[in-house]
C-alpha positions in Angstrom: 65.2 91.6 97.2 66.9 90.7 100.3 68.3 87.5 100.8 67.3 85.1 103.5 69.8 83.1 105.8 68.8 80.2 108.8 71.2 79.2 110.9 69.6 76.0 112.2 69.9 74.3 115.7 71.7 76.4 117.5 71.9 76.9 121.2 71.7 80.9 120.9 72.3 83.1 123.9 70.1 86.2 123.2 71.7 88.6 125.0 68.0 90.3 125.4 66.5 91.7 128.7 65.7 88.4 130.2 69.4 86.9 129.0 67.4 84.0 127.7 69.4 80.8 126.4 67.4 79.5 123.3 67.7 76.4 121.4 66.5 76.4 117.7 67.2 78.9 114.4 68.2 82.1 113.8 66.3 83.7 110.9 68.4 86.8 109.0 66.3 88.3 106.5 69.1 90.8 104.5 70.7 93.0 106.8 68.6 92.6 110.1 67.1 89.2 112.7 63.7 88.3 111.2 63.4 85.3 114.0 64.8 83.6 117.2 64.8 80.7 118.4 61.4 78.9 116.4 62.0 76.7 113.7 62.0 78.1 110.5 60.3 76.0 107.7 60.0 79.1 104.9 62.1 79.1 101.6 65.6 80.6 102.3 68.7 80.9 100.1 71.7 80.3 102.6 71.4 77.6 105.6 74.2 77.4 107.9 74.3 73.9 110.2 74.9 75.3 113.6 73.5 72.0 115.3 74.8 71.9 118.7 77.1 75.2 117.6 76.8 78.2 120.0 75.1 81.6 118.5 76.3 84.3 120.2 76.0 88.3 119.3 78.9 89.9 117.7 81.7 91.3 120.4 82.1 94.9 120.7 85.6 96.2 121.5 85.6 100.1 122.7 89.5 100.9 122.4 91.9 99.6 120.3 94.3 101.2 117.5 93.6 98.9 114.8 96.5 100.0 112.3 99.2 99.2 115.3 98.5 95.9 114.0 102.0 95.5 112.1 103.8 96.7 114.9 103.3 93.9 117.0 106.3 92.8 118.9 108.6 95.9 118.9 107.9 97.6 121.7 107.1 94.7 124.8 109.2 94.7 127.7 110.0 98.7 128.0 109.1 101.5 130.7 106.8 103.6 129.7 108.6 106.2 129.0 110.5 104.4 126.5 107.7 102.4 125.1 105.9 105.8 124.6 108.9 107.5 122.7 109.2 104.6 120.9 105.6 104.3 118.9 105.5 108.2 119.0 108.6 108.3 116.6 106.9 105.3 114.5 103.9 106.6 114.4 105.3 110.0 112.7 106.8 107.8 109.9 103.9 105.9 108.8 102.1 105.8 105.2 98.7 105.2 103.5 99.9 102.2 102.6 101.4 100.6 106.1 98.1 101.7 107.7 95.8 99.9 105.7 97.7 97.1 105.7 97.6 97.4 109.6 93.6 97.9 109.5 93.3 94.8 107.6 95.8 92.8 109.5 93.5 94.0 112.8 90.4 93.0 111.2 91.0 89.7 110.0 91.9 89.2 113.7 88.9 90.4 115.6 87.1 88.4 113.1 89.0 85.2 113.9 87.9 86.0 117.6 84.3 87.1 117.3 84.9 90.8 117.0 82.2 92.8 114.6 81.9 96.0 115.9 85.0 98.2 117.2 86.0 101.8 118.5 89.1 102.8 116.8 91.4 105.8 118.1 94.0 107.3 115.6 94.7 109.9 112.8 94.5 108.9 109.4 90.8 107.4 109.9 89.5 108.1 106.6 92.5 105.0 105.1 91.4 103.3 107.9 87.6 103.7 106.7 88.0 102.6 103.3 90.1 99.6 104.8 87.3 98.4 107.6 84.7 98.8 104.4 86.9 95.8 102.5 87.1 93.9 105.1 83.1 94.3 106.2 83.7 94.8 110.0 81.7 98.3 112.0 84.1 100.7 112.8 83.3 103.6 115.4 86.4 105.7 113.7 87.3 108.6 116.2 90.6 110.5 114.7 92.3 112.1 117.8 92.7 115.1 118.1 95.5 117.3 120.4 97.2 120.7 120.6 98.5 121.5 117.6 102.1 121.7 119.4 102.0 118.0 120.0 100.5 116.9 116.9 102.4 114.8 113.7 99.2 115.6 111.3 99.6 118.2 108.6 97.2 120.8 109.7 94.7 121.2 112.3 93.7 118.1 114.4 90.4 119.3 114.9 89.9 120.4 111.8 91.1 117.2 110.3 88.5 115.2 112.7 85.3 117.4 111.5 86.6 117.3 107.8 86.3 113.2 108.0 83.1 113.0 110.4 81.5 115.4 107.3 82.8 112.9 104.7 81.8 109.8 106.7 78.6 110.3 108.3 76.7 108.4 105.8 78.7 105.3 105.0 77.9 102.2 106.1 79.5 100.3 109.2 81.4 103.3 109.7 80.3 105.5 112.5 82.7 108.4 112.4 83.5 109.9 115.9 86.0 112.5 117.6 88.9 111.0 119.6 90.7 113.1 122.6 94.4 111.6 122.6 94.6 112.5 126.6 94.9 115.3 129.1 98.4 115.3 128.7 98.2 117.0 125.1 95.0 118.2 125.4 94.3 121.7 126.5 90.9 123.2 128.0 90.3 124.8 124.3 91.5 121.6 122.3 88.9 119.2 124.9 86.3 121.4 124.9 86.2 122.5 120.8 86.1 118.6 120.4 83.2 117.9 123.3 81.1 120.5 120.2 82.3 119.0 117.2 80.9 115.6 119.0 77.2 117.6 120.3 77.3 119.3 117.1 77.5 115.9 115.0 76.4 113.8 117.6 78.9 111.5 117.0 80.9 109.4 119.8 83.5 111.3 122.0 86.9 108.8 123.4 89.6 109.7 125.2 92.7 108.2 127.2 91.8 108.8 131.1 93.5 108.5 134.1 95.8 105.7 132.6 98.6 106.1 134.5 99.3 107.8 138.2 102.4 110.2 136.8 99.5 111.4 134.5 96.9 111.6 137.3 99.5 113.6 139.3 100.9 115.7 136.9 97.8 117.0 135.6 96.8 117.7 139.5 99.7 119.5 139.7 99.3 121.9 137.0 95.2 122.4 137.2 94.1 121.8 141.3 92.2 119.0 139.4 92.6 115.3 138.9 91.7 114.1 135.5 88.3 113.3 135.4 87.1 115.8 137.8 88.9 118.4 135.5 86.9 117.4 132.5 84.0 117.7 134.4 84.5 121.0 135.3 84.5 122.3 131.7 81.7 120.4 130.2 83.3 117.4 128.4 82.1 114.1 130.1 78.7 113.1 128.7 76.7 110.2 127.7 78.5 110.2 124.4 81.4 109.5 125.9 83.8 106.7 126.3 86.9 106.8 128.6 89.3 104.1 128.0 91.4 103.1 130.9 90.2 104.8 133.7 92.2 102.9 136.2 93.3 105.7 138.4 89.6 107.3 140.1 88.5 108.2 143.1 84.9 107.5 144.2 84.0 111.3 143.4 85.3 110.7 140.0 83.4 107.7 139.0 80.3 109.2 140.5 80.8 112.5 138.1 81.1 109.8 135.4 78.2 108.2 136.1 76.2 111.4 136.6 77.0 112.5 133.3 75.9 109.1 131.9 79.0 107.8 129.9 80.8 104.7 129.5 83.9 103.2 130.7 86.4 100.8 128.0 88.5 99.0 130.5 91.9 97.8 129.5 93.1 95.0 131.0 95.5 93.2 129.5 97.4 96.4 128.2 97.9 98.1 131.5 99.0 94.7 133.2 101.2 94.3 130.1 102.5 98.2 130.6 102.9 98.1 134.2 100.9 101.1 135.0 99.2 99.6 138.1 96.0 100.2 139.0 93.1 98.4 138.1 89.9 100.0 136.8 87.1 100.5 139.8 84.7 98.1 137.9 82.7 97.2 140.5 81.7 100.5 141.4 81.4 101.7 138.1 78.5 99.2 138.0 77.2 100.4 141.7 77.0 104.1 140.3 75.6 103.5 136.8 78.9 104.0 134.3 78.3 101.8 131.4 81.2 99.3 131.4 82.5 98.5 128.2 85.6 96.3 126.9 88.8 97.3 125.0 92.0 95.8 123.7 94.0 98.7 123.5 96.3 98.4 120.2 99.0 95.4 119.4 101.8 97.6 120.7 100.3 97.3 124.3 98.4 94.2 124.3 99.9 92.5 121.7 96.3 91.1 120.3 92.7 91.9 119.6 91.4 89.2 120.6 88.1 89.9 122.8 87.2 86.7 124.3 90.6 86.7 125.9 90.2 90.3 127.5 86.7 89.1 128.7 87.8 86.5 130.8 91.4 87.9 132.3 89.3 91.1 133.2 86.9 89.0 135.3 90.3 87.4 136.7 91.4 90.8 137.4 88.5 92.0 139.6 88.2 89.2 141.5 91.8 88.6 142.2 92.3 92.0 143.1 89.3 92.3 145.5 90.4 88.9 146.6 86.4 88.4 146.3 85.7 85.9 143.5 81.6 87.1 143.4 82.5 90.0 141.6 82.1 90.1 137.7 80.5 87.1 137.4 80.3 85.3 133.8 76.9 87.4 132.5 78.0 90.7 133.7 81.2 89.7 131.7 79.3 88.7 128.2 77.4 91.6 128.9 80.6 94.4 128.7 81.6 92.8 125.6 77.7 92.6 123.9 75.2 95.0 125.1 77.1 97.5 126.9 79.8 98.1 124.1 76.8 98.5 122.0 75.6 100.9 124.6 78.9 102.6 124.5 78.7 103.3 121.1 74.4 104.5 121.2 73.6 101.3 119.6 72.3 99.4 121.9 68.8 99.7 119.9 70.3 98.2 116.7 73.2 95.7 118.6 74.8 93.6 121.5 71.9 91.2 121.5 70.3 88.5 118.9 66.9 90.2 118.7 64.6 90.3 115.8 64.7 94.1 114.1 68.5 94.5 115.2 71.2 94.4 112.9 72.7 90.5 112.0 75.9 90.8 114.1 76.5 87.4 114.5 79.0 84.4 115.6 78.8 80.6 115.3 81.1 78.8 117.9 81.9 75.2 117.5 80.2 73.8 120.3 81.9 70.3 119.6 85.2 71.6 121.0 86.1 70.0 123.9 87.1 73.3 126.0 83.1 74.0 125.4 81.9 70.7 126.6 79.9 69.3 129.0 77.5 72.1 127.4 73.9 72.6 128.7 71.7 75.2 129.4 72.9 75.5 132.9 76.8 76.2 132.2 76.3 78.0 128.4 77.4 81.5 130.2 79.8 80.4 132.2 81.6 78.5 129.4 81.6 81.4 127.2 83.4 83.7 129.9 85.7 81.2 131.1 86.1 78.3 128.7 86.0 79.5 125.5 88.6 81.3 123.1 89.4 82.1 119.7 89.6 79.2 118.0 86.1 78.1 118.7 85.2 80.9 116.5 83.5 79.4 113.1 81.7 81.6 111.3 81.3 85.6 112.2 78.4 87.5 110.5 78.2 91.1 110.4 75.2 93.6 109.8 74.3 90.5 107.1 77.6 89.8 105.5 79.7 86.8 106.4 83.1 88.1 106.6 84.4 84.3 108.1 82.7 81.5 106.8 83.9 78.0 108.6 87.1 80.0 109.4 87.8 81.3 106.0 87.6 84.6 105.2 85.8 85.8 102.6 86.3 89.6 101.7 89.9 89.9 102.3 92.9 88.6 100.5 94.3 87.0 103.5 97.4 85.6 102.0 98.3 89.1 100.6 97.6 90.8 103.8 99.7 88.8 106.0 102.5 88.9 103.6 102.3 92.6 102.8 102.5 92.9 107.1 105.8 91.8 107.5 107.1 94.5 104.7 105.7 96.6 106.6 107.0 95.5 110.0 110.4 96.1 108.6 110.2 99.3 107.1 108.8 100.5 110.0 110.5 98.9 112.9 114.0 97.9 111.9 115.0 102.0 110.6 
């Protein structure tokens, strides 16, 4: 039988069509939302006190590298260039071991900020799978795939990615997917055999895009084509997929974008941090109908995972930028990081909002926290964007399983991991 958690008197922020604020309980009956917002007087076996807490749907982050977690601090302050050399020639030298250790290092951190449900980009995603399993987190696990000239894998990229979307399809909160590393390494055979491997398993489809304007022009150079346009041309954009980045466009690009009914992971903080320049079109993404999504980027880049951060200094970004502070207001900002990143994903049936028959993603904030409070109905969204950060998280639920309880986590060997992180940092970094 399944068991049956309350969490009582909270104010909970649905997320659902209407974007209603409730005040009341939240009924999980095993893995899924039996109730909303009514008081719940049946038997139960696990009540949480959330009175005056804020329920809030578990984030969704649509680009990171969660095994660059032990790398953190090794490659700030460089051109890009350098910084690219850099991870390349680290990322040829790491084990089974060091990535795990990286995947659980990254997930004990999105759950300390509300994270439950993320879109990884790497090789080596079946030790990453087995990793995200312990640790009870959704990972969309998309190994990358590239010529074979450019590659570090032992055999075929492509052949690698279909090999561990077969093995993975059917595991639980892991959603297997097919990972394009980026024009740049990516030839018209390598994008296009992975846009099939994706229809064929219908499985999610990321890529790098547009990123940086050497990369926009140098691809121009050799094709006729910018980026995106390119990838039109030969089939690849589609509804499936996500395009982290994508801060270099022009108007016809997003609008091919939106025609083909795909998504957009914009990464702030890491292309601010990386001095690329530009700055994702996101207000026009929205005025054409490209789904817009959230990422981190990896801990090399951005340095964290944390997605209540990134929601806030990408609103910052858009309206500083446009010099126009009405654009990305606080609900279109809660809604990249909910709904739409479950919409990235093709999940916005089962998550991104606390609706009865969806999947339990689910995160307590202490709403007794001063940077939360004056707190009514009126100023709930707005303090979310704006106001609140990582240490208001409490208690993070995912698909049913508490993986943070009162900010202790409970699958992990947190002590272990964060110890085992700095071997690693030095075996990797200091060669």
């Amino acid at each position: 039988m399944s068991k049956t958690t309350v969490i009582r008197d909270a104010w909970i922020v649905t997320q659902d069509p209407l974007r209603r604020v409730l005040r009341g309980d939240v009924v999980i009956d095993g893995e899924k939302i039996a109730s909303v917002g009514t008081r719940y007087e049946g038997s139960v076996d696990t009540e949480i006190d959330a009175s005056g807490d804020i329920v809030i749907p578990g984030l969704v982050n649509t680009h990171t590298h969660i095994a660059m977690s032990v790398m953190k601090g090794v490659v700030d302050d460089l051109l890009f260039p350098d910084f690219l050399d850099k991870v390349f020639k680290i990322d040829s030298d790491r084990t089974d071991e060091d990535i795990s250790t990286g995947t659980k290092l990254g997930c004990m951190e999105m759950m300390r900020s509300g994270t439950t449900t993320f879109v990884d980009m790497y090789y080596s995603e079946d030790v990453i799978a087995k990793a995200v399993k312990e640790a009870g987190l959704r990972g969309v696990l998309c190994w990358c795939v590239l010529d074979q000239q450019f590659t570090t894998q032992k055999g075929s990229p492509l052949k690698n990615c279909k090999s561990f979307c077969d093995r993975f399809k059917n595991e639980r909160k892991i959603i297997p997917g097919v990972a394009l590393q980026g024009v740049y390494v990516c030839n018209e055979e390598t994008c296009v055999s992975a846009k099939e491997l994706s229809d064929e398993a219908k499985a999610p489809i990321t890529y790098h895009l547009s990123e940086t304007r050497g990369e926009v022009n140098e691809h121009k150079r050799k094709t006729g084509r910018r980026p995106a346009e390119w990838l039109s041309d030969i089939g690849v954009l589609g509804e499936r997929g996500i395009a982290a980045h994508s801060a270099w466009l022009t108007m016809n690009e997003v609008r091919l974008m939106a025609n083909a009914r795909m998504s957009v992971a914009t990464c702030p903080v890491s292309n601010m941090k990386l001095a690329t320049g530009g700055v994702a079109p996101v207000p026009e993404f929205q005025k054409y109908g490209v789904n817009v999504s959230i990422g981190t980027d990896g801990s090399t880049t951005n340095n964290s995972l944390d997605m209540i951060s990134e929601m806030k200094i990408l609103g910052l970004l858009q309206k500083s930028s446009r010099w126009d502070p009405t654009v990305t207001p606080a609900q279109d900002l809660l809604d990249f990081a909910t709904i739409n990143g479950a919409k990235a994903i093709g999940m916005q049936d089962a998550l991104g909002s606390i609706e009865p028959g969806k999947y339990a993603d689910i995160v307590i904030l202490d709403g007794k926290a001063p940077n939360l409070r004056p707190l009514l109905y009126e100023n709930v969204i707005a303090n979310l964007a704006y106001s609140s950060s990582s240490a208001n998280v409490k208690t993070v639920i995912c698909q049913g399983d508490t993986v943070l309880l009162d900010g202790k986590y409970t699958t992990l060997d947190a002590g272990g991991v964060l110890a085992d992180s700095e071997d690693m940092w030095r075996s990797l970094c200091l060669r």
